[in-house]
PADO-524280 format. One record per atom (N, C-alpha, C, CB): atom name; residue number from 1; z, x, y. Coordinates in steps of 0.1 Angstrom, whole numbers, plus 5000, padded with zeros to 4 digits. Atoms other than C-alpha are relative to their C-alpha. Glycine has a CB too. Layout:
<recs>
<rec nuvo="CA" bake="NUM" Z="Z" X="X" Y="Y"/>
...
</recs>
This chain:
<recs>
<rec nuvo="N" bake="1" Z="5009" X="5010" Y="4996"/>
<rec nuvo="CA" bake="1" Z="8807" X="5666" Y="0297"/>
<rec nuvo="C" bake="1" Z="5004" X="4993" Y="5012"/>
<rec nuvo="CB" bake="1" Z="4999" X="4989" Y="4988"/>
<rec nuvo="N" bake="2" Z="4999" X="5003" Y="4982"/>
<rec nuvo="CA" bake="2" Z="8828" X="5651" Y="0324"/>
<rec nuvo="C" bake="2" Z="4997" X="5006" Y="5008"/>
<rec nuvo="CB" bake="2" Z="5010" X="4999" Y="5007"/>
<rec nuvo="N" bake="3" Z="5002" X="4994" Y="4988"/>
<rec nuvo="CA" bake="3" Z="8823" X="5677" Y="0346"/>
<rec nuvo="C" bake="3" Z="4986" X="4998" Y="5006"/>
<rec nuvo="CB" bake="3" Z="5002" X="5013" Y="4998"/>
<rec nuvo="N" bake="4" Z="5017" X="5000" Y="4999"/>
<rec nuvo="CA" bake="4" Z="8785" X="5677" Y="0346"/>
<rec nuvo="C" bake="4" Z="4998" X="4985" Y="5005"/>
<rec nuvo="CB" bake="4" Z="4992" X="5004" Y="4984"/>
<rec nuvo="N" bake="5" Z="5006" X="5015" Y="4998"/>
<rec nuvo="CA" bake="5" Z="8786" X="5638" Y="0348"/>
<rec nuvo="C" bake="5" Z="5004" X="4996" Y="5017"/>
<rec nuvo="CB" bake="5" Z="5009" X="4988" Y="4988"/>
<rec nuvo="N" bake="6" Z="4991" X="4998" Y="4987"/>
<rec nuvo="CA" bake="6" Z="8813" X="5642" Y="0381"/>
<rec nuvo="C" bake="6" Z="4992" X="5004" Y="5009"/>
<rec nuvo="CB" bake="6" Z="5011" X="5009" Y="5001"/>
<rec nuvo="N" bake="7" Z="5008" X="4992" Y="4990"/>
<rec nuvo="CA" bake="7" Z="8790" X="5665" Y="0398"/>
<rec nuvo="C" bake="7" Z="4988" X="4991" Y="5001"/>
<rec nuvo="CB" bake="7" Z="4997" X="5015" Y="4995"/>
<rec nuvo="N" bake="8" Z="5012" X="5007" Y="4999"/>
<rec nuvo="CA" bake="8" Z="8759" X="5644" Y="0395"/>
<rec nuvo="C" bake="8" Z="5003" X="4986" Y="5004"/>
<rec nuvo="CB" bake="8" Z="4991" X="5001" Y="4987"/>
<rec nuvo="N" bake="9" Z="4995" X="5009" Y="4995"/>
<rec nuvo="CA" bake="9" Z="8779" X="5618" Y="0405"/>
<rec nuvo="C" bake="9" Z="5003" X="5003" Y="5015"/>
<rec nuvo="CB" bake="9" Z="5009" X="4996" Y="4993"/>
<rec nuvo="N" bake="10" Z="4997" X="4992" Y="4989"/>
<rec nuvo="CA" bake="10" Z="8788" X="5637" Y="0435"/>
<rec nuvo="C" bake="10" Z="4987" X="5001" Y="5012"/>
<rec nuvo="CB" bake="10" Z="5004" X="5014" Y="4994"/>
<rec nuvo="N" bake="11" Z="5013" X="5001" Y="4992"/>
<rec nuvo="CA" bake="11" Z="8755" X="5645" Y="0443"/>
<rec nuvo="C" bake="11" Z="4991" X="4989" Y="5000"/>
<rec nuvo="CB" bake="11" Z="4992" X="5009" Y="4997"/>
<rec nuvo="N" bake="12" Z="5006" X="5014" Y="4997"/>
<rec nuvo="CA" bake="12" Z="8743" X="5613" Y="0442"/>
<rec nuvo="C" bake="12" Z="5003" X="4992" Y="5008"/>
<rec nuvo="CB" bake="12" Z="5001" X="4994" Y="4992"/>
<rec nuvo="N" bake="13" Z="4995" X="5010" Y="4989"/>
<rec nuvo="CA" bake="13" Z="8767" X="5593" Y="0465"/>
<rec nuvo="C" bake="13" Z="4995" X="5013" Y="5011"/>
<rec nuvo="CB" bake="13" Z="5022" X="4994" Y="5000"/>
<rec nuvo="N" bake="14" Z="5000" X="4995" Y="4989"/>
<rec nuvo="CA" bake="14" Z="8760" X="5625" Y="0486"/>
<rec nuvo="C" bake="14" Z="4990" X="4999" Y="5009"/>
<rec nuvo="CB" bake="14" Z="5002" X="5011" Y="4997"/>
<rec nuvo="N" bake="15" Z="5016" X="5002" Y="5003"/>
<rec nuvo="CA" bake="15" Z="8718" X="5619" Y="0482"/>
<rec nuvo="C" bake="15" Z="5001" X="4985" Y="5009"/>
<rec nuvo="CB" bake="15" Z="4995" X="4999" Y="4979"/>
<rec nuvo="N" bake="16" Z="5002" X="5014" Y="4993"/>
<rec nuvo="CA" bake="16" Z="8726" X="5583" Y="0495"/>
<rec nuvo="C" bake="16" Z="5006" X="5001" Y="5012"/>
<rec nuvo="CB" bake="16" Z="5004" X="4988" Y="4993"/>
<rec nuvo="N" bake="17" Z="4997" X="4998" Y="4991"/>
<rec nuvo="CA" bake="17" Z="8742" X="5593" Y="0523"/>
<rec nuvo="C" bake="17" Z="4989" X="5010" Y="5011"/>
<rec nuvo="CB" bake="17" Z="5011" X="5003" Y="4996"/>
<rec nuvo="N" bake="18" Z="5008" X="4992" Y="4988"/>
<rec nuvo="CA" bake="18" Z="8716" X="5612" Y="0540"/>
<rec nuvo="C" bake="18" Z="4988" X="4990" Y="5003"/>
<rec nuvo="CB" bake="18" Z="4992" X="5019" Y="4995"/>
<rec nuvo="N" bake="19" Z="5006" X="5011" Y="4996"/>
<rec nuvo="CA" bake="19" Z="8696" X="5581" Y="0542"/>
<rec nuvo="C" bake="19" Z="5007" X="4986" Y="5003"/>
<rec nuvo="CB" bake="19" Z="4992" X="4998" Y="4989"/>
<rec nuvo="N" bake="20" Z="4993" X="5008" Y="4995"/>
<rec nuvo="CA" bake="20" Z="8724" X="5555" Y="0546"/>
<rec nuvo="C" bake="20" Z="5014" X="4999" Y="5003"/>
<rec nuvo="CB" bake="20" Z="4999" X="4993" Y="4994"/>
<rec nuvo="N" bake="21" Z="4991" X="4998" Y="4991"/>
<rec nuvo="CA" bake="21" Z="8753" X="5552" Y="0568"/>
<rec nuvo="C" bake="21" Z="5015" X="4991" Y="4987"/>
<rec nuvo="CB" bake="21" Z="4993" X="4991" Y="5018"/>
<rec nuvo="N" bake="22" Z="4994" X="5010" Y="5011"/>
<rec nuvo="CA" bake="22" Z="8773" X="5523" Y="0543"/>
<rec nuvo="C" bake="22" Z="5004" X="5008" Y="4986"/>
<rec nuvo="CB" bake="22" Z="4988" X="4986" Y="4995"/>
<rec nuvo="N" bake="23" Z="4996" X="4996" Y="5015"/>
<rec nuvo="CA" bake="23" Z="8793" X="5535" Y="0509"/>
<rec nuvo="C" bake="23" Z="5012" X="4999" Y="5000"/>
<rec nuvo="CB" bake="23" Z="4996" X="5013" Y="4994"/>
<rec nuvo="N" bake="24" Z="4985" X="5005" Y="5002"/>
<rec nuvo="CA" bake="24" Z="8822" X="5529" Y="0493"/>
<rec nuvo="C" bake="24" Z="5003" X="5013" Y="4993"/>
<rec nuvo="CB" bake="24" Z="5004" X="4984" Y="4990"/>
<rec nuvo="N" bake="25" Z="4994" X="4990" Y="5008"/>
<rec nuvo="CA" bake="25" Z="8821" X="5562" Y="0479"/>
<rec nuvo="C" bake="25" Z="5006" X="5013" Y="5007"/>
<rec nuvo="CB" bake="25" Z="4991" X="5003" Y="4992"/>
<rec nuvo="N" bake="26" Z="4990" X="4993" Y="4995"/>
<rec nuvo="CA" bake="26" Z="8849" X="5582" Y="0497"/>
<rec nuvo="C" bake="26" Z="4997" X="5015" Y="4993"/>
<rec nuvo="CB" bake="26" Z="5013" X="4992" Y="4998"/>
<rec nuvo="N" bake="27" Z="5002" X="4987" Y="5005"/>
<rec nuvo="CA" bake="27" Z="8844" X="5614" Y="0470"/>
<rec nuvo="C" bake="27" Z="4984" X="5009" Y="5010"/>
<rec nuvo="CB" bake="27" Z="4997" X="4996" Y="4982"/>
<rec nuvo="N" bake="28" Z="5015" X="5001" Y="4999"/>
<rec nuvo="CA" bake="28" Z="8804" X="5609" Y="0482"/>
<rec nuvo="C" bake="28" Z="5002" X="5007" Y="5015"/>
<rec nuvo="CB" bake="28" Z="4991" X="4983" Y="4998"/>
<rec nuvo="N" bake="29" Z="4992" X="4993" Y="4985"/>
<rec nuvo="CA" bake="29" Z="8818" X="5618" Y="0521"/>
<rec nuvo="C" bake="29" Z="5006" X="5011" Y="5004"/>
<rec nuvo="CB" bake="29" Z="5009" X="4994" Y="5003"/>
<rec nuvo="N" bake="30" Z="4993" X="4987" Y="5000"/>
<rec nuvo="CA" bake="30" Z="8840" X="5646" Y="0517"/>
<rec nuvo="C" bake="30" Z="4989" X="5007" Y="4996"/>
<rec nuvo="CB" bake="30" Z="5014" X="5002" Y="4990"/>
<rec nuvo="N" bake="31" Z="5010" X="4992" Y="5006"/>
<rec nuvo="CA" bake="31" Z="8808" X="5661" Y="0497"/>
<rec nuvo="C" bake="31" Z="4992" X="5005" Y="5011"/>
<rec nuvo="CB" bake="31" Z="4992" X="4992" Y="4991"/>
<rec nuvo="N" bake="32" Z="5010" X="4997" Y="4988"/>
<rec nuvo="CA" bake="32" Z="8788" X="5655" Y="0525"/>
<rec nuvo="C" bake="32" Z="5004" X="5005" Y="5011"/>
<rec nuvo="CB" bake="32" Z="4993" X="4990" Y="5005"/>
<rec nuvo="N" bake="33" Z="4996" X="4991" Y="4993"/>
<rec nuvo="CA" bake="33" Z="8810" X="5666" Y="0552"/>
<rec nuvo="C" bake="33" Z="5001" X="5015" Y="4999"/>
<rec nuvo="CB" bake="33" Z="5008" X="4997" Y="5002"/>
<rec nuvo="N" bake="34" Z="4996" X="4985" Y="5008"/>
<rec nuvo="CA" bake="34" Z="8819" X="5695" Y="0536"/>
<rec nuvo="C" bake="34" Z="4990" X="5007" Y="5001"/>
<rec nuvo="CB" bake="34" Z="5004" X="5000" Y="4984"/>
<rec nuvo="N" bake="35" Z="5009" X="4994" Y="5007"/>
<rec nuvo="CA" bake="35" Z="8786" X="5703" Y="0528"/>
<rec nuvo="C" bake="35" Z="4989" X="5005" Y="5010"/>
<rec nuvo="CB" bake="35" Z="4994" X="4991" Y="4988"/>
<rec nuvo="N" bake="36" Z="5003" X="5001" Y="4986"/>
<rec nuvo="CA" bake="36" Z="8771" X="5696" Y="0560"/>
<rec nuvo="C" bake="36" Z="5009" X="5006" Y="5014"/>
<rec nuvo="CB" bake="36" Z="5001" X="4986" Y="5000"/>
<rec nuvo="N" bake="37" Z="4986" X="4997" Y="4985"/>
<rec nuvo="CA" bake="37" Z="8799" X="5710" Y="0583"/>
<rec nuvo="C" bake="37" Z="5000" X="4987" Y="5010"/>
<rec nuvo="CB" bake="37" Z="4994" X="5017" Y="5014"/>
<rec nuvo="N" bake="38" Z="5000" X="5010" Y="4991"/>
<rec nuvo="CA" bake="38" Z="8796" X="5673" Y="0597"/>
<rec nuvo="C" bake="38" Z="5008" X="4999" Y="5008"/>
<rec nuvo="CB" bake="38" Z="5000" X="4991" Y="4996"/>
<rec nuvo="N" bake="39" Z="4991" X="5004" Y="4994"/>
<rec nuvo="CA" bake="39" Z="8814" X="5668" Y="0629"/>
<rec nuvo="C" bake="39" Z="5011" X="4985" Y="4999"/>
<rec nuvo="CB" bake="39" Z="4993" X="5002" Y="5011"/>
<rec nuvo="N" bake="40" Z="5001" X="5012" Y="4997"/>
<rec nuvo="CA" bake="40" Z="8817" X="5632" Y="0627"/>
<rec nuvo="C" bake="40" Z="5002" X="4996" Y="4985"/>
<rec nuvo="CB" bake="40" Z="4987" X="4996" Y="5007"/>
<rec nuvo="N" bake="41" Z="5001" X="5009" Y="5011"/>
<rec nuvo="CA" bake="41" Z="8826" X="5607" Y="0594"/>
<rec nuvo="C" bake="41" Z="4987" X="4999" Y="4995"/>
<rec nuvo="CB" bake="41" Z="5004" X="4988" Y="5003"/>
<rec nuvo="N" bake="42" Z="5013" X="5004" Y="5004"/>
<rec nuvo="CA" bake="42" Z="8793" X="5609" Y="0569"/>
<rec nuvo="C" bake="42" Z="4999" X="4984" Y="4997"/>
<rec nuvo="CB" bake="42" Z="4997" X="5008" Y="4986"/>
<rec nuvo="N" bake="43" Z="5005" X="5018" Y="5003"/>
<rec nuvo="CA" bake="43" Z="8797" X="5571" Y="0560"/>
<rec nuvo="C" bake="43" Z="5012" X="4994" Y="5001"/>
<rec nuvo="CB" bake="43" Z="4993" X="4995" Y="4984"/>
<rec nuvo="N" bake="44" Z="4990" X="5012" Y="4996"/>
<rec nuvo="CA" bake="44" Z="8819" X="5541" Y="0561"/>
<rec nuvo="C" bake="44" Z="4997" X="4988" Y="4994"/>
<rec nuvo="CB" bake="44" Z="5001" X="4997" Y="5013"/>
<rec nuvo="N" bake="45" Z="5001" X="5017" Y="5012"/>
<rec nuvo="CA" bake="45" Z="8823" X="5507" Y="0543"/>
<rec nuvo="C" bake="45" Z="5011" X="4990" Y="5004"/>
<rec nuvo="CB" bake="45" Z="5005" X="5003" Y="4981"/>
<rec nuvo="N" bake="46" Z="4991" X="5007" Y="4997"/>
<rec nuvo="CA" bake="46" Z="8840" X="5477" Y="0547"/>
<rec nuvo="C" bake="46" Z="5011" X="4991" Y="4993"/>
<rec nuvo="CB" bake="46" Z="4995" X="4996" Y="5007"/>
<rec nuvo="N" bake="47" Z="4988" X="5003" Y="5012"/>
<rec nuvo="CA" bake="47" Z="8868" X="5458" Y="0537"/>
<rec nuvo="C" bake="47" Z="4991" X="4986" Y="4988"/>
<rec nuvo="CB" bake="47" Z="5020" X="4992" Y="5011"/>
<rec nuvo="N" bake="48" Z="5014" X="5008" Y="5009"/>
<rec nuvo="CA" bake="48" Z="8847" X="5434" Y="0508"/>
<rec nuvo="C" bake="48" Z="5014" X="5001" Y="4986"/>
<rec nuvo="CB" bake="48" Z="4977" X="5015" Y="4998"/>
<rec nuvo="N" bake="49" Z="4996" X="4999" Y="5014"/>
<rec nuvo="CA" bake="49" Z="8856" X="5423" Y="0471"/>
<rec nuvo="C" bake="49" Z="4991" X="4990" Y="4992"/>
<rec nuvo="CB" bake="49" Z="5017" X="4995" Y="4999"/>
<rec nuvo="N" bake="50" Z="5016" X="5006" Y="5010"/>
<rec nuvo="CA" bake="50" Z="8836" X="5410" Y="0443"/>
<rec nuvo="C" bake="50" Z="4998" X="4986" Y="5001"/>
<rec nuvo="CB" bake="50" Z="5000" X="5002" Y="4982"/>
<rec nuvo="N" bake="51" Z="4997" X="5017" Y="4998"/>
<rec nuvo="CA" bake="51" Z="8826" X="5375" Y="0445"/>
<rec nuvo="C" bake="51" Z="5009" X="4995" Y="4981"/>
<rec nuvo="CB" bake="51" Z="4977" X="4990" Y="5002"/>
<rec nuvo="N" bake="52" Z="4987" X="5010" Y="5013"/>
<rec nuvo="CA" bake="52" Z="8839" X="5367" Y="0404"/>
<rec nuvo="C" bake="52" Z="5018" X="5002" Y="5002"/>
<rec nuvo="CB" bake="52" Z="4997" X="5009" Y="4980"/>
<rec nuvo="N" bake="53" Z="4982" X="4999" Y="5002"/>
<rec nuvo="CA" bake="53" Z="8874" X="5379" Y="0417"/>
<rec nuvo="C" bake="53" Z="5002" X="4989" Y="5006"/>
<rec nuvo="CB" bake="53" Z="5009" X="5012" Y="5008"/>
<rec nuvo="N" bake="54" Z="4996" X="5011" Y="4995"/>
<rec nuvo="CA" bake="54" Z="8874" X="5349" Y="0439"/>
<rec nuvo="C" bake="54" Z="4998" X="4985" Y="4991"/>
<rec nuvo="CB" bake="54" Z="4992" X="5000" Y="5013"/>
<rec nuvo="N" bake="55" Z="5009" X="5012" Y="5011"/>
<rec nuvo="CA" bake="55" Z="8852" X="5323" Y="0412"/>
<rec nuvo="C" bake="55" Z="5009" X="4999" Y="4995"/>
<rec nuvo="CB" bake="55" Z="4987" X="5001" Y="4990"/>
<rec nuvo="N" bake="56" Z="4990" X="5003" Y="5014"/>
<rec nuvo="CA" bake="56" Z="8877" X="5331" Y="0383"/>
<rec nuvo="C" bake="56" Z="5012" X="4994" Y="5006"/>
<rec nuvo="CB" bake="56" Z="5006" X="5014" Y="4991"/>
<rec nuvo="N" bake="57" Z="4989" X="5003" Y="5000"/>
<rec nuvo="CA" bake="57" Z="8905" X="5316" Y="0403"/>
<rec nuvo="C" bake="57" Z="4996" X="4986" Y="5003"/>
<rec nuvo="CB" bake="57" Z="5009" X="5008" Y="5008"/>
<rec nuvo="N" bake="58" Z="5002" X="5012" Y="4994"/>
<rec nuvo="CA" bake="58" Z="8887" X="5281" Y="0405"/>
<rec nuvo="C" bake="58" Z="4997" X="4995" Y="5015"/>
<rec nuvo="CB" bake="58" Z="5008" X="4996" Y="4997"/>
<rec nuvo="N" bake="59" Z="5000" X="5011" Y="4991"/>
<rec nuvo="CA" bake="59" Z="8873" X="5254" Y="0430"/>
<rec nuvo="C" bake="59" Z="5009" X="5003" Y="5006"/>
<rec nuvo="CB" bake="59" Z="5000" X="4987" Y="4996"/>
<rec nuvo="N" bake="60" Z="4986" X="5008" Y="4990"/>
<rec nuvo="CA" bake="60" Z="8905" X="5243" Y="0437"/>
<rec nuvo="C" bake="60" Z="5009" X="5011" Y="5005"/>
<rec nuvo="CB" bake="60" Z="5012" X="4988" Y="4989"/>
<rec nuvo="N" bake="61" Z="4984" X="4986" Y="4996"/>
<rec nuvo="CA" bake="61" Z="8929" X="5278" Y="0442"/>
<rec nuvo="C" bake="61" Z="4989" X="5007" Y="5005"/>
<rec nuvo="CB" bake="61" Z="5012" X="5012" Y="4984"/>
<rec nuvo="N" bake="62" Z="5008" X="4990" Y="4992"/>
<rec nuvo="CA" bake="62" Z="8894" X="5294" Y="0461"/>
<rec nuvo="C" bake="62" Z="5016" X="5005" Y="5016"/>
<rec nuvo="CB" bake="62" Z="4980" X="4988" Y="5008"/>
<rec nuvo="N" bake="63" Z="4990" X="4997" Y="4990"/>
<rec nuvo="CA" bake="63" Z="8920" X="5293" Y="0492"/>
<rec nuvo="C" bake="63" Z="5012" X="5009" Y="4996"/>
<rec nuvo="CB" bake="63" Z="5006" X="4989" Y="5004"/>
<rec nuvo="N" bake="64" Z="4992" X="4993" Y="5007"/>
<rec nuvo="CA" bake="64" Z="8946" X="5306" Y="0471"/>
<rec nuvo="C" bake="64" Z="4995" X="5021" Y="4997"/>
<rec nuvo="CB" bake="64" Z="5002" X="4989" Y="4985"/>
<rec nuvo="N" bake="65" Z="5006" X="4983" Y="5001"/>
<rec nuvo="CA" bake="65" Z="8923" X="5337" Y="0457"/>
<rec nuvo="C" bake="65" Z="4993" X="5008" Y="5013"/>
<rec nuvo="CB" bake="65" Z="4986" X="5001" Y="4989"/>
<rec nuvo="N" bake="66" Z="5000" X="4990" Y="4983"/>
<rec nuvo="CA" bake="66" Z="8916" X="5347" Y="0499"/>
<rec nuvo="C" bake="66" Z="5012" X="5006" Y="5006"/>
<rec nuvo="CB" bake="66" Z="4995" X="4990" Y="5015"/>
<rec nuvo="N" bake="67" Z="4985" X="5000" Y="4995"/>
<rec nuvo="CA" bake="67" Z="8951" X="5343" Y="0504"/>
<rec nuvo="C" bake="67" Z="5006" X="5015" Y="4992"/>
<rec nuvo="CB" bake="67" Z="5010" X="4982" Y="4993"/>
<rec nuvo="N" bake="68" Z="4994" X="4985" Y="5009"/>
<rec nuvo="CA" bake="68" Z="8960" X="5371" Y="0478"/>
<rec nuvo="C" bake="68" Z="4989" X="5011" Y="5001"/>
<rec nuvo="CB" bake="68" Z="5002" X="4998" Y="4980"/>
<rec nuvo="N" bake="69" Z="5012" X="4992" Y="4999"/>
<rec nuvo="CA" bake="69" Z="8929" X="5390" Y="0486"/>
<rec nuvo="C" bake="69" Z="5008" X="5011" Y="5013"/>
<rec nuvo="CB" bake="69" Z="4984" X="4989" Y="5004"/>
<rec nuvo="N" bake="70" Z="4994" X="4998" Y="4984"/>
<rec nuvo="CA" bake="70" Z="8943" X="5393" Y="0524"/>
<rec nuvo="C" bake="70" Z="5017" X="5008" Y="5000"/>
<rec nuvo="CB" bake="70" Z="5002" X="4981" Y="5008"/>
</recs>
């Protein structure tokens, strides 16, 4: 069952890449280069994190949870 679920996972970050340039899915890239003989990087993303990782550390320690983020 993993396998089958991997692959359609595969082809899926690959599926969103032929319409958008943005993904965090690095597997999704190699697919598409690969698959593509792409000269060039299929996608790219940037450095980002969830907003509750910052909330759960409180108001008051927000500075604190950028500080450990960084």
């Amino acid at each position: 069952m993993f396998v089958f679920s991997f692959l359609f996972f595969l082809v899926g970050a690959c599926a969103h890449l032929t319409s958008f340039y943005g993904t965090d899915t690095i597997s999704g890239c190699i697919l598409a280069e690969n698959y593509y003989l792409a000269k060039k990087i299929a996608g790219n993303s940037i450095p980002a994190t969830e907003h509750s990782t910052i909330v759960s550390w409180g108001r008051e320690k927000e500075c604190d949870a950028y500080e450990n983020f960084i």
